[in-house]
FIZADO-488969 format. One record per residue (C-alpha): residue in three letters; x, y, z. Coordinates in steps of 0.5 Angstrom, whole numbers, padded with zeros to 4 digits, always signed. Example, Ala and Ser with C-alpha at 12.3 -4.5 7.8 and 13.67 -1.06 7.14 Angstrom:
<nodes>
ALA+0025-0009+0016/SER+0027-0002+0014/
</nodes>
This chain:
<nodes>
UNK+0000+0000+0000/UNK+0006+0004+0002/UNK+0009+0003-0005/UNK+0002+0004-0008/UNK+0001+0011-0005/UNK+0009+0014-0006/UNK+0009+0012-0014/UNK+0002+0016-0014/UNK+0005+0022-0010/UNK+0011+0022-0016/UNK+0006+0022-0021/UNK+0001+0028-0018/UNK+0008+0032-0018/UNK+0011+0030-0024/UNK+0004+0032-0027/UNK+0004+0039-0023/UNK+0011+0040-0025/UNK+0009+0039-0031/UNK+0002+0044-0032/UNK+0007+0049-0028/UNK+0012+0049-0033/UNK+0008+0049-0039/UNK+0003+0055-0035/UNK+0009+0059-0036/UNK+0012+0057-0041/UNK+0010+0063-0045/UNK+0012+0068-0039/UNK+0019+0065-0037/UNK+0023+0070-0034/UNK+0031+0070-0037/UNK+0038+0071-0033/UNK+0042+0073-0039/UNK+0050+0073-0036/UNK+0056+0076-0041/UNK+0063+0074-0039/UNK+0068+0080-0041/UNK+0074+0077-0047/UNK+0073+0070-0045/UNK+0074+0065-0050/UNK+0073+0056-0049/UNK+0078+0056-0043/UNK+0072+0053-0039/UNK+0072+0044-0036/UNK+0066+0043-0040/UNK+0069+0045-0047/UNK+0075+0040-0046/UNK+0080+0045-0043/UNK+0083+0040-0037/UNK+0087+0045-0033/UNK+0082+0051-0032/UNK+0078+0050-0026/UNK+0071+0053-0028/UNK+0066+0048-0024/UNK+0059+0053-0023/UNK+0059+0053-0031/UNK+0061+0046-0032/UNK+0054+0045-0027/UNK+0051+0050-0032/UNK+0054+0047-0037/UNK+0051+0040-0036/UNK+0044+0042-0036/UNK+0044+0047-0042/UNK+0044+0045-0050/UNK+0051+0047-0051/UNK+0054+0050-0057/UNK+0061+0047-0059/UNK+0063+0052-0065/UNK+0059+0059-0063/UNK+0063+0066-0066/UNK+0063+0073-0065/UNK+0062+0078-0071/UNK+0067+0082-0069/UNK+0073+0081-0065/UNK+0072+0087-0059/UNK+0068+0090-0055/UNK+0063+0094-0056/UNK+0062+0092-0064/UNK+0061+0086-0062/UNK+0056+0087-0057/UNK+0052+0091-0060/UNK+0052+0086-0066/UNK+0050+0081-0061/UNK+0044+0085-0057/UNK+0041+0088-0064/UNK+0042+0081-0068/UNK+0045+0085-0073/UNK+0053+0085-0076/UNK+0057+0090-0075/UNK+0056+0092-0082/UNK+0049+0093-0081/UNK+0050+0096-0074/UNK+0056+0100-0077/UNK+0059+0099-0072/UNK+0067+0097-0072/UNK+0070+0102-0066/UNK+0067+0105-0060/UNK+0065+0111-0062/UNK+0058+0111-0065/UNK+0051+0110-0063/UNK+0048+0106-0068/UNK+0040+0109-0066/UNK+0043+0116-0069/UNK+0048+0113-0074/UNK+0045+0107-0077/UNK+0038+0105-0076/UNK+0033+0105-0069/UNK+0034+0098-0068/UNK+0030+0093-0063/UNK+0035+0090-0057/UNK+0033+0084-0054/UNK+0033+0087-0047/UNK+0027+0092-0051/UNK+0024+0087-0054/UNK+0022+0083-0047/UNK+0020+0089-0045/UNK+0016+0091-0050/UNK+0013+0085-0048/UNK+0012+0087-0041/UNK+0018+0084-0037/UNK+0021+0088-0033/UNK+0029+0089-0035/UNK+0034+0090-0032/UNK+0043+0090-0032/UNK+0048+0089-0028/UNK+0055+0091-0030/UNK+0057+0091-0037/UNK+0051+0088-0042/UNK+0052+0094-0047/UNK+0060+0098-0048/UNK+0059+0104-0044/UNK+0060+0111-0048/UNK+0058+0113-0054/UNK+0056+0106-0057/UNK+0050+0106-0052/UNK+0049+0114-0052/UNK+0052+0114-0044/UNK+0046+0111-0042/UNK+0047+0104-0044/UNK+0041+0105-0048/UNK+0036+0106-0043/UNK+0030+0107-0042/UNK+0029+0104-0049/UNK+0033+0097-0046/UNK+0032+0097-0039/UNK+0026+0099-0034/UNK+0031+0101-0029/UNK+0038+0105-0030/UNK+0044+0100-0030/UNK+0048+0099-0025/UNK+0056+0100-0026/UNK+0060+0097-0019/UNK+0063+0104-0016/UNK+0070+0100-0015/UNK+0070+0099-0023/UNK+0073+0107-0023/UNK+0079+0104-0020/UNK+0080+0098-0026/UNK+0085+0103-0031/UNK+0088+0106-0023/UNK+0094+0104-0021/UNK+0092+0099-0016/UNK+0097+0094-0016/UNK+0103+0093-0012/UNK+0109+0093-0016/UNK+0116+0089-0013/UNK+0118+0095-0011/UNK+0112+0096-0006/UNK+0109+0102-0010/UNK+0102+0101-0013/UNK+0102+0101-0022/UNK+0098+0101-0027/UNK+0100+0093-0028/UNK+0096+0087-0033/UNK+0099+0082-0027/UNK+0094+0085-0021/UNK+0092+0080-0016/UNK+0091+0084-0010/UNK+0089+0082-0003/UNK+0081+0084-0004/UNK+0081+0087+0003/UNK+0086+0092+0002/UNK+0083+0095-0004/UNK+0077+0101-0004/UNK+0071+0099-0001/UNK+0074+0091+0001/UNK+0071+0089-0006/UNK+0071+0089-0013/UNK+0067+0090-0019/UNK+0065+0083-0020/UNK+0063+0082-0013/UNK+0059+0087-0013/UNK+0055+0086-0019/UNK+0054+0078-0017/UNK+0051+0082-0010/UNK+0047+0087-0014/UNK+0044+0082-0019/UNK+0041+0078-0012/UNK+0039+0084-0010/UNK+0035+0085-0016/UNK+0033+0077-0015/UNK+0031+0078-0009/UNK+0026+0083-0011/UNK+0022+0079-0016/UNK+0020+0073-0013/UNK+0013+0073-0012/UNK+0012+0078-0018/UNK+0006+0078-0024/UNK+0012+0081-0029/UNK+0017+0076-0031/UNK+0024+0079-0031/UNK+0030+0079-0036/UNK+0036+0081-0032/UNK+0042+0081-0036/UNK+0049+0081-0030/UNK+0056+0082-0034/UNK+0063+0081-0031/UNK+0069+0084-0033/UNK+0073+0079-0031/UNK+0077+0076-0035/UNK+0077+0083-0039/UNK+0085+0086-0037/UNK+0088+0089-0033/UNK+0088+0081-0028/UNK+0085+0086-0022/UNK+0083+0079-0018/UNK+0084+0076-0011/UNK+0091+0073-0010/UNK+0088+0066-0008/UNK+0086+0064-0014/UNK+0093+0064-0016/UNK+0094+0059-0012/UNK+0089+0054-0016/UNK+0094+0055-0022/UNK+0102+0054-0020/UNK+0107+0056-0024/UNK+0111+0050-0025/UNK+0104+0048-0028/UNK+0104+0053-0033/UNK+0105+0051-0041/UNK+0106+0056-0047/UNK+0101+0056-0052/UNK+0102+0050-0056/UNK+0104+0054-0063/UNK+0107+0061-0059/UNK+0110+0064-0066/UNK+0107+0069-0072/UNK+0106+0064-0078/UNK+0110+0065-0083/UNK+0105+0066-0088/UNK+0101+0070-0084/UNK+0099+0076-0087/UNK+0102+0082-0084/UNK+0095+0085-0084/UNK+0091+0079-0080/UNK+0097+0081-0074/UNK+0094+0084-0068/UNK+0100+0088-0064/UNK+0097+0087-0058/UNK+0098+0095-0056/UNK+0093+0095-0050/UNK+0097+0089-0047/UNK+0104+0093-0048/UNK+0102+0100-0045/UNK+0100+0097-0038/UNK+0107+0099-0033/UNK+0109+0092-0032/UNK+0110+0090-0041/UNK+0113+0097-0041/UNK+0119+0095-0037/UNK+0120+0088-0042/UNK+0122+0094-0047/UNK+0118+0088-0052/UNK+0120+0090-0060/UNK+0114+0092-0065/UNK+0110+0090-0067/UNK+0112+0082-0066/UNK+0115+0082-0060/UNK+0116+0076-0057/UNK+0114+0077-0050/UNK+0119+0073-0045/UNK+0116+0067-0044/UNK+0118+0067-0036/UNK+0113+0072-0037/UNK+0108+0069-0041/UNK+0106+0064-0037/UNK+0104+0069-0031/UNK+0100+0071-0036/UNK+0096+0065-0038/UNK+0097+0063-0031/UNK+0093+0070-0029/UNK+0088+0069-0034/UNK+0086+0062-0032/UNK+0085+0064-0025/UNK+0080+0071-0027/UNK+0077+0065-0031/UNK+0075+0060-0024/UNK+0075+0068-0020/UNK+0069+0069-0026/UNK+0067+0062-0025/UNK+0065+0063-0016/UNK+0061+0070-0019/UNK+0057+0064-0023/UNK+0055+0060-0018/UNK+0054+0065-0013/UNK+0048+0068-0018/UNK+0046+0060-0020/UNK+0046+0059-0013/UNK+0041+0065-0010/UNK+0037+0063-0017/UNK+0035+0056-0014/UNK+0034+0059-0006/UNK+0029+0063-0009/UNK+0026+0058-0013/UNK+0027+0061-0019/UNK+0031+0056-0024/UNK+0024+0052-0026/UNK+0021+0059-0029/UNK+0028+0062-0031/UNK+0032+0062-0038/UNK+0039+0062-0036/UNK+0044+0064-0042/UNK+0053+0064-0041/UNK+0057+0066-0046/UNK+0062+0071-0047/UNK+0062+0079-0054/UNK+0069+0075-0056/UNK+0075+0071-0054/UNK+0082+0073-0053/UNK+0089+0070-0055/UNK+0094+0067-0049/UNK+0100+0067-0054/UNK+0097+0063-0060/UNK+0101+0066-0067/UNK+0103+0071-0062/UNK+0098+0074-0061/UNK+0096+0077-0054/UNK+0088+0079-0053/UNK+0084+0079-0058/UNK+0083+0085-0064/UNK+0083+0079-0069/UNK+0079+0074-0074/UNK+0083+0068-0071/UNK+0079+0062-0067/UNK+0082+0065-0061/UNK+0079+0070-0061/UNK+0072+0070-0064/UNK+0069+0064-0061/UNK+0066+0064-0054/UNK+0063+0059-0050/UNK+0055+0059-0051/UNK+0049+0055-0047/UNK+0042+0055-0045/UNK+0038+0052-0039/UNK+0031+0051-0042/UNK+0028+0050-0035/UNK+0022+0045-0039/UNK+0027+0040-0041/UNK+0032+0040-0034/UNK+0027+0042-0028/UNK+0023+0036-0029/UNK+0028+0031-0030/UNK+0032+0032-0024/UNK+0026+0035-0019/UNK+0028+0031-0014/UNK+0034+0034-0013/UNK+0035+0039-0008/UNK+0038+0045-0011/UNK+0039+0044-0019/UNK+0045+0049-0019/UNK+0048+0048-0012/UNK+0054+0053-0011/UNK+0062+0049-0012/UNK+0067+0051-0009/UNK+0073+0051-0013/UNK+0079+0051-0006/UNK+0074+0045-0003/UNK+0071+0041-0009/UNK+0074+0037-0014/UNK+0072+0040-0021/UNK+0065+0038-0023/UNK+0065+0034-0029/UNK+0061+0035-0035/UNK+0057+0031-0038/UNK+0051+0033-0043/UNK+0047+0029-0048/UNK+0045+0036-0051/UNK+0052+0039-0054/UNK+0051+0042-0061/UNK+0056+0041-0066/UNK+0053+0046-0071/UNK+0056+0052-0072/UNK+0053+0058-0069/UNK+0054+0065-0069/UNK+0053+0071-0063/UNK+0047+0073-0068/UNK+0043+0068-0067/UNK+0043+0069-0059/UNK+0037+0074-0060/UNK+0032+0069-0064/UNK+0033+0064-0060/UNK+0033+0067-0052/UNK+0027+0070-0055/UNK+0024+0064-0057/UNK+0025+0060-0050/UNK+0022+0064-0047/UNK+0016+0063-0051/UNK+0016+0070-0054/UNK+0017+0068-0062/UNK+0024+0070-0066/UNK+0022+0077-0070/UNK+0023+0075-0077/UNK+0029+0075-0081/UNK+0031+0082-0084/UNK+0032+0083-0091/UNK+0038+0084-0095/UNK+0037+0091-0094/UNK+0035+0092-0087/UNK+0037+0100-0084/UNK+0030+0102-0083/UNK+0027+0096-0080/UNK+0027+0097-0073/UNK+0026+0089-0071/UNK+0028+0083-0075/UNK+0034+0079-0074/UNK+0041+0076-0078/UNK+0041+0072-0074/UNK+0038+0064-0073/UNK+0033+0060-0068/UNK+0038+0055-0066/UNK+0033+0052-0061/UNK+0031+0048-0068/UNK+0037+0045-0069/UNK+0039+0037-0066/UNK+0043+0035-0062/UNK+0050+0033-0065/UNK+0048+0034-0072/UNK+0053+0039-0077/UNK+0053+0041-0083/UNK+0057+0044-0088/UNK+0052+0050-0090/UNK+0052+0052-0082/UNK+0057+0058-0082/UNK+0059+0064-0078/UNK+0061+0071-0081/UNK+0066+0075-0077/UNK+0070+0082-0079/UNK+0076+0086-0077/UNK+0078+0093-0079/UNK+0085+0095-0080/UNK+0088+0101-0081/UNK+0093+0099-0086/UNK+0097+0092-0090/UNK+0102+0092-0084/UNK+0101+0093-0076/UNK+0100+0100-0073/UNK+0099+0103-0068/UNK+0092+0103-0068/UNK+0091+0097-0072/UNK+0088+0094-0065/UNK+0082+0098-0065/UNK+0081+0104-0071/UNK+0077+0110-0071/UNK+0073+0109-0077/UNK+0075+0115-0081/UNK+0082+0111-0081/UNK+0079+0104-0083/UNK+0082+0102-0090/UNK+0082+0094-0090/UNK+0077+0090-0088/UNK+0079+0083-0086/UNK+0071+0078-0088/UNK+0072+0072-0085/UNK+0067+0065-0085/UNK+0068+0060-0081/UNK+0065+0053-0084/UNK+0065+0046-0080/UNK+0072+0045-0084/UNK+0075+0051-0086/UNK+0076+0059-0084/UNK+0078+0062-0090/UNK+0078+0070-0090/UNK+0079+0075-0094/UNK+0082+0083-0093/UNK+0079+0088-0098/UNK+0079+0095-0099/UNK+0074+0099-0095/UNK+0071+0106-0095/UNK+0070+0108-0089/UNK+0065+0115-0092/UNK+0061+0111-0096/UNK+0061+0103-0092/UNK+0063+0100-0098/UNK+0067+0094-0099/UNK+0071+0093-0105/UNK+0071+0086-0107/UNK+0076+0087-0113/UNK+0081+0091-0108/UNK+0084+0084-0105/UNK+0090+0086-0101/UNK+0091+0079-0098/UNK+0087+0073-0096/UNK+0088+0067-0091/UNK+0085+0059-0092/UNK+0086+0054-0087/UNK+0084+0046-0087/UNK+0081+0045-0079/UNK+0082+0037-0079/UNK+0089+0038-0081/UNK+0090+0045-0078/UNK+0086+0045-0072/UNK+0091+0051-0070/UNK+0090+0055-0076/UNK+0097+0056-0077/UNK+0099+0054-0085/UNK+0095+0059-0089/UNK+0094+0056-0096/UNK+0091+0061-0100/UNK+0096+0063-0104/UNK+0096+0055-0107/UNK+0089+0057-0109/UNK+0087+0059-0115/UNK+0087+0066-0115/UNK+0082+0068-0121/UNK+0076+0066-0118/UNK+0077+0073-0114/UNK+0074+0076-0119/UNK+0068+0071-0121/UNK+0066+0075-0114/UNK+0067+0081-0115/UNK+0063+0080-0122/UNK+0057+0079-0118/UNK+0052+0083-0117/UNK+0051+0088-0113/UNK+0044+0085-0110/UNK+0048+0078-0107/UNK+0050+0080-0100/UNK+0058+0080-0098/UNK+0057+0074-0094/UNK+0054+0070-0099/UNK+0060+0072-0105/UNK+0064+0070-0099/UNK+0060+0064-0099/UNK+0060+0062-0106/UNK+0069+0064-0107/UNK+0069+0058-0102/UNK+0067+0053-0105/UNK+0070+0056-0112/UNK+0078+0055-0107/UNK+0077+0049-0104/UNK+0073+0046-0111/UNK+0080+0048-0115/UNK+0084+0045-0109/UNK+0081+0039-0110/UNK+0083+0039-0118/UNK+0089+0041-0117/UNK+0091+0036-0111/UNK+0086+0030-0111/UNK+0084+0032-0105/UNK+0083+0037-0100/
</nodes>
């Protein structure tokens, strides 16, 4: 009887769990967390020296996406792409000195979308890039039903806050510190992860849905980070990027000279040659080592956050977003930072928690997200049935959060697309299954530069200083880019003015080390530029791929 009566106690809760899900499945709250230059060093996409266990337990519980690019390798292009569903070229925005509501189009967020859907949105550190790319105000009110919220103890990030060998304080990239003696006791990060489960707090028991978007700054420069989690990545431990030298055949225009890892005081004193350095390798492994221990300080933010989503039992009404606006090279190519169209920096980590598939499977566990310490517990082990192979781009993170929280992507935006306010270039990716790829999925990124050779504003420069424009499209086996002529008066691209291209094969050079484009035949360049002018750059791109590796595969045998 005691058996009987428990498995109908099961089922009558299943039942109600299930007829709550899917009672709110069209009013979902969303919790949308942004790392800051973060690339895939993360346990749950197969780095096995990074500590990052919250994000692994997320990761465990989400739909995965292996292979996900940003459109543009720095901040506030790239985020302002990714919250717009539009690519740079459509935003217009390459650097940081534009609003795109004034100076392309008035386009539809996707914090204003929920909005305009009657959630009540809110931010919390670094969702949009400060300045003049959000018109100083992070794009509030049309975003946000509240102003967003900046950690006061962020205004001493780019102050000389770090403790030299000499006993004074300097402007350093190495900056672990003892949290205690820092302004205020804390740091950005920590009071952005207090803020957000303030705000938290603030809606259990609401009517309105909520979308709040919580942005750490870690592990964004300078490495402003307590000094405990060193200790989870001793030196002796440390490796060098697997491929540490500039390829030989890498064109001098695709080279970023890493200018804001050089200004900081402590890479000033190791007098490093421009534009090619190299950085001493003692120093590059502190470096790497400081990197991957702002990745497990970012990591405990996570977890904390997760944690006081469970405790307020919020995870079985909440879609939960992880990813990153870009990666960053940790000395592959010898690179540093990001400011590039190589893997390293443009593919991020990218999941999403549908609490309709999840909450159900495991109710009857205590916490679905419990807190790791990463000094206490061992890493947590990744283990999902749901990773997606696909190649999927930044763009498509609008159509598809909007969709899990039952709201419906917006349409797909034309060919031309400046005066329509909301559509996407992007994909819904909840559509998608499982392991499945295809050669048809790709990902579009760009970077500007200022000149064929490395400058010193080739990282980042003003638009009216753009003069090339490197495309570059990622497919499951190739990234093959293009560096071409750029008008920065009129946005146009010349694709007749190549001024130098890159092709490199993934299975046989996962690193994308050995550039092949000058074994391909080069007069299919101009079957592009005789298009015509209504097919899209991205689908000219597209169509000379297929050309190239076509005409690798007669002259070769094979590719």
């Amino acid at each position: 009887m005691y058996t009987v009566l428990r498995r109908w106690l099961l089922l009558l809760v299943l039942h109600t769990l299930t007829l709550a899900v899917v009672g709110t499945k069209e009013r979902r709250n969303v919790l949308f967390i942004m790392a800051d230059d973060l690339r895939t060093s993360l346990g749950c996409y197969g780095d096995s020296l990074v500590k990052s266990p919250n994000i692994d337990q997320l990761a465990s519980k989400s739909q995965v996406f292996l292979n996900a690019y940003a459109q543009q390798a720095v901040c506030a292009p790239s985020r302002t792409s990714m919250l717009t569903s539009r690519r740079p070229d459509t935003t217009r925005l390459y650097d940081f000195n534009s609003y795109w509501r004034v100076h392309s189009g008035n386009f539809t967020t996707l914090p204003q979308y929920f909005k305009s859907n009657g959630y009540y949105t809110m931010s919390v550190g670094k969702i949009f890039h400060p300045g003049i790319a959000s018109n100083h105000t992070d794009d509030y009110p049309y975003s946000w039903s509240i102003p967003a919220y900046h950690p006061a103890s962020f205004r001493f990030e780019k102050e000389k806050m770090c403790k030299g060998e000499d006993g004074k304080l300097h402007a350093n990239l190495l900056c672990a510190v003892n949290v205690s003696e820092q302004p205020g006791g804390t740091l950005p990060d920590l009071e952005s992860t207090d803020e957000a489960v303030r705000l938290l707090k603030s809606r259990v028991n609401c009517d309105i849905p909520f979308f709040l978007a919580v942005g750490f700054h870690k592990p964004h420069i300078p490495f402003r980070i307590p000094k405990e989690y060193l200790s989870l990545y001793p030196l002796d431990q440390m490796t060098l990027a697997p491929d540490p030298d500039v390829p030989k055949l890498l064109p001098p225009v695709a080279y970023n000279p890493w200018m804001d890892v050089r200004k900081r005081d402590d890479v000033q004193k190791l007098n490093i040659s421009f534009p090619y350095g190299p950085i001493p390798k003692d120093f590059q492994l502190r470096i790497r080592q400081h990197y991957f221990a702002a990745v497990s300080y970012m990591d405990a933010q996570v977890g904390r956050l997760l944690g006081a989503l469970d405790d307020l039992g919020l995870t079985n009404s909440t879609v939960v977003v992880f990813t990153s606006d870009h990666g960053w090279s940790l000395g592959e190519h010898g690179e540093w930072a990001k400011y590039s169209n190589f893997d390293m920096s443009t593919r991020v980590p990218l999941m999403l928690f549908d609490p309709e598939v999840t909450t159900i499977r495991d109710w009857l566990k205590e916490s679905t997200f419990p807190f790791v310490d990463v000094f206490t517990q061992s890493e947590h082990s990744f283990n999902s049935d749901t990773v997606r192979e696909n190649i999927v781009e930044l763009v498509d993170v609008f159509p598809t959060v909007s969709y899990l929280a039952g709201l419906g992507a917006p349409k797909l935006c034309p060919d031309e697309s400046l005066k329509e306010e909301l559509c996407t270039e992007g994909r819904n990716q909840a559509f998608q299954h499982g392991d499945e790829y295809s050669e048809e999925h790709i990902a579009f990124s760009q970077y500007p530069r200022p000149a064929d050779t490395p400058q010193v504003n080739s990282d980042l420069p003003d638009l009216k200083d753009i003069k090339v424009m490197g495309y570059s499209m990622r497919n499951w086996d190739y990234r093959y880019t293009l560096w071409l002529g750029f008008n920065p008066k009129t946005f146009q691209v010349n694709t007749s003015d190549v001024h130098a291209g890159e092709l490199y094969m993934s299975a046989d050079d996962p690193g994308q080390d050995k550039n092949l484009y000058n074994d391909t035949d080069h007069s299919v360049i101009k079957k592009m530029a005789s298009l015509s002018p209504t097919v899209s750059l991205q689908m000219r791109l597209k169509l000379q791929l297929n050309l190239v590796t076509a005409g690798m595969k007669t002259s070769r045998g094979k590719v």
